[in-house]
N, C-alpha and C positions, 0 to 999 in steps of 0.2 A: 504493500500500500504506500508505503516510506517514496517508491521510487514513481509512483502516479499524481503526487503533488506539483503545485504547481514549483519554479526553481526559488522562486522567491519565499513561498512559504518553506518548502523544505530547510532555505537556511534560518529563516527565525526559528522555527522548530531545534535546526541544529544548535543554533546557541542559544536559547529556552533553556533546552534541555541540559548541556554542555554547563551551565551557570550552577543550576542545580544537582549534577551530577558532583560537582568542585566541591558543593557546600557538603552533598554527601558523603563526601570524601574525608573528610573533617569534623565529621560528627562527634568523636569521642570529644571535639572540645565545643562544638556549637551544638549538641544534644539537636541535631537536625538531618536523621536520618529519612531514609529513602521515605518512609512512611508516615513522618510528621510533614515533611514537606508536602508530600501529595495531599494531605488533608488538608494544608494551607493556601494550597495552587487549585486546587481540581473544581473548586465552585466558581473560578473565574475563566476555567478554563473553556468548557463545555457543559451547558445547562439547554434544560429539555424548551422546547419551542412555545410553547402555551403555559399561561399559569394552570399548575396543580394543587392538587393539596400536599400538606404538610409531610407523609408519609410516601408520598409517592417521588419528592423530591429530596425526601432523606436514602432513599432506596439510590434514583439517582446518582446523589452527589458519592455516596460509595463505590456505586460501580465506574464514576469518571474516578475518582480516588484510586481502586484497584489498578485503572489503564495509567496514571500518571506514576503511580509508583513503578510499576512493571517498567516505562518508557523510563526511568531513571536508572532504574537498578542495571537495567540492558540499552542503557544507550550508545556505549560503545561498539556495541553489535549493530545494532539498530543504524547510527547516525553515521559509523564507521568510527574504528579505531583509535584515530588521530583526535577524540573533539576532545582532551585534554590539551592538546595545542592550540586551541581556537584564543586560547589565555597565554 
């Protein structure tokens, strides 16, 4: 999917993620791992089209949470390699 974006999104994505991955990296001193960050990022990230209720957008905001920690923890697979050099 990574490779049918557009080039321009692909690289904000790349350095999105690349940002977050850095800080991941650093967690034992910024207590900011792969899984507090997505809970911090993922309701700004992608949210559902229409208002719902309260239950239906906690449901939601978890499963964009699961895709943002996943896209963290695996973004040097994902983005390639190198996005520790993107810094």
């Amino acid at each position: 999917l990574v490779n049918q974006l557009p080039e321009a999104n692909l690289i904000l994505l790349r350095h999105l993620f690349g940002v977050l991955h850095h800080i991941e990296q650093n967690s034992g001193v910024n207590q900011m791992n792969a899984f507090n960050l997505a809970l911090c990022i993922a309701p700004n990230m992608l949210w559902l089209p229409s208002p719902t209720g309260p239950e239906e957008e906690s449901r939601s905001t978890k499963k964009v949470a699961l895709l943002v920690q996943f896209l963290i923890e695996n973004s040097g697979e994902i983005f390639g390699g190198d996005i520790s050099s993107l810094f």
